[in-house]
N, C-alpha and C positions, 0 to 999 in steps of 0.2 A: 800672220803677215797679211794674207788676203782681205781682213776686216778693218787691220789697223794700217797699216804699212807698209803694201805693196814693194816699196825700195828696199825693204831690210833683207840683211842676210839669215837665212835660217840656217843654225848650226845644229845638228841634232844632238839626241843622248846618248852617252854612252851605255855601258853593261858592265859589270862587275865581271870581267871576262878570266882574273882570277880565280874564281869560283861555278862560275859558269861553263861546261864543259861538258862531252862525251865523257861516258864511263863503262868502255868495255866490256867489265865483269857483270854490267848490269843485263838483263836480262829484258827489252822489249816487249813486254806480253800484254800492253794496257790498251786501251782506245785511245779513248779523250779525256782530257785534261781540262778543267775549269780553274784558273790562277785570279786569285782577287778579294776584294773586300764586299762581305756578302753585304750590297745594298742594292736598290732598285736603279740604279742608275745601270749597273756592271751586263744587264741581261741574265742572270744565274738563271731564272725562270726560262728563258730560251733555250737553255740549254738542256735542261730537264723537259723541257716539250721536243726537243729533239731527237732526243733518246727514242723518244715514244711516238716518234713519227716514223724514225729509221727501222727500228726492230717491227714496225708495226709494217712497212712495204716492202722488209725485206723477212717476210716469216720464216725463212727455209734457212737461211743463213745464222750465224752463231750469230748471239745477242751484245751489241757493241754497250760498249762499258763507259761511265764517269765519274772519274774523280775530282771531287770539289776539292780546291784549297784554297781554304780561309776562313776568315770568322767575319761577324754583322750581325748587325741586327733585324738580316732578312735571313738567319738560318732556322730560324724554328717553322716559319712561312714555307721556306724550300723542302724540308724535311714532310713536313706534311704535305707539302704539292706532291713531292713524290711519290705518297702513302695511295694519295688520290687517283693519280696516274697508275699504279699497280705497275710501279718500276723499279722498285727499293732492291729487289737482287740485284740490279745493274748499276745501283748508284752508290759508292762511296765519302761519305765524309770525311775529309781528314782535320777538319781545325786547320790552326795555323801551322806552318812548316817553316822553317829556316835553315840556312848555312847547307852541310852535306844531306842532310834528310831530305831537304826539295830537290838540290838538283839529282840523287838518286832517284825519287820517285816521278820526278820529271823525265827520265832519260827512261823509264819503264812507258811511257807512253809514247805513242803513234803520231797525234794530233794534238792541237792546242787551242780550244775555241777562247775565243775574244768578243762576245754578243755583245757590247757594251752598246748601250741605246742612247746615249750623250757622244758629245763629239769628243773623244781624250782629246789632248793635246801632243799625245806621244804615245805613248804605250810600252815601255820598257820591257814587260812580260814578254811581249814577241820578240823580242833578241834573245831573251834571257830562255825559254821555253826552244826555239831555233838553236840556240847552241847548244843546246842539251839533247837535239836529235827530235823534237816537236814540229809537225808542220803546221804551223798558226794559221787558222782558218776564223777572220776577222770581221770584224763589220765594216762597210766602208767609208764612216762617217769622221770628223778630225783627221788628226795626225798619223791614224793607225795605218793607213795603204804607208804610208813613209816609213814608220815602222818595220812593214811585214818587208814590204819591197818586194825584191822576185823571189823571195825564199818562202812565199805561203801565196796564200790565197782568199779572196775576197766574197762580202755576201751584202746583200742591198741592207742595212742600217733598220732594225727593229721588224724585220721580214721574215717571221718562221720560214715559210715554203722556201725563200731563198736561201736560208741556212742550211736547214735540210737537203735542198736537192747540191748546191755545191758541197756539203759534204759526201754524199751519196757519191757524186764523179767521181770524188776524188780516192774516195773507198775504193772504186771499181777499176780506176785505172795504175798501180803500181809505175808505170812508165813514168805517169803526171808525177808521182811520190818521189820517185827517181830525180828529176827534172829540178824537181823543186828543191829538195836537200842537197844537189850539187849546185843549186845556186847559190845557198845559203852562205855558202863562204865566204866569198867576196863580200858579201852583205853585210855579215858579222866584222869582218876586219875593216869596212869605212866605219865601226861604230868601236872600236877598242879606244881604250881611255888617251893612249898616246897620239892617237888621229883625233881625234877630238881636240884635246889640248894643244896640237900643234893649228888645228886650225881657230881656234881661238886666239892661241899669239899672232897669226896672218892677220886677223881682222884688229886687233889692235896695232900691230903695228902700221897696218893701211892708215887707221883713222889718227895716228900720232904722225906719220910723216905727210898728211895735210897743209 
């Protein structure tokens, strides 16, 4: 809107909120989370230097963990960055995931980084990862701040140090973790499929009774 069309209404995405969900039985014991298609555009590289920034200034504390998901043709590149980095205990690949498989292993994680070094134009994952009990920890470049909204948290757009250190707060401060997963609610619910589609019919019918 800002490049093209300042006057237009922006209607966001929904979430497969069917699917998308807290799962009790599931057990929280993961770090971070990497959701996406491994290309150079998504940051996957940012987030493997991150690992290795955090466990690296925080020696005395337990070694935070990531899970990749997805496939590209920057996974054998990332596999070996990590070899390089001497991070592979703490890095798991999973391939692709779908349907109950992701959002169980979604709902095992803490956090949900988002490095992407392009501007998305949305970013789906941060809904989908947020409802699943994820705190998406973003870049602030495109549509993603609109995405995450108040239920995550933001980092300056292809900035390791920036990455790093808002995740580090937000590791240290539980309150902030608090804060932000009670916002999530609200968040998630202007993005369910029937708020969306009712506001679509709004703007249609605005633009029919002209």
């Amino acid at each position: 809107r800002e490049r093209c069309f300042p006057a237009a209404t922006v209607i966001s995405n929904p979430y497969k909120a069917e699917l998308f969900g807290l799962r009790p039985g599931v057990s929280r014991d993961q770090d971070f989370a990497f959701m996406g298609r491994l290309v150079s555009d998504k940051g996957a590289d940012l987030a493997l230097r991150a690992v290795k920034q955090i466990n690296k200034v925080r020696p005395h504390a337990r070694p935070v963990t990531l899970t990749v998901i997805g496939d590209g043709p920057e996974k054998a590149p990332l596999m070996r960055l990590a070899a390089e980095l001497q991070i592979e205990p703490w890095i798991n690949f999973t391939g692709i995931l779908r349907g109950e498989v992701l959002v169980e292993t979604l709902n095992r994680h803490r956090f949900l980084w988002i490095p992407s070094v392009w501007e998305e134009p949305f970013g789906n994952i941060a809904l989908e990862g947020m409802a699943c009990g994820c705190i998406p920890i973003a870049s602030d470049g495109g549509g993603l701040p609109d995405a995450v909204g108040p239920g995550g948290t933001l980092f300056t757009r292809g900035d390791l140090e920036s990455m790093v250190q808002t995740s580090i707060d937000l590791l240290n401060s539980p309150e902030k973790q608090d804060q932000l997963r009670q916002a999530a609610g609200d968040h998630l619910a202007c993005h369910r499929p029937e708020r969306i589609a009712k506001r679509y019919l709004e703007v249609i019918e605005e633009a029919c009774a002209r």
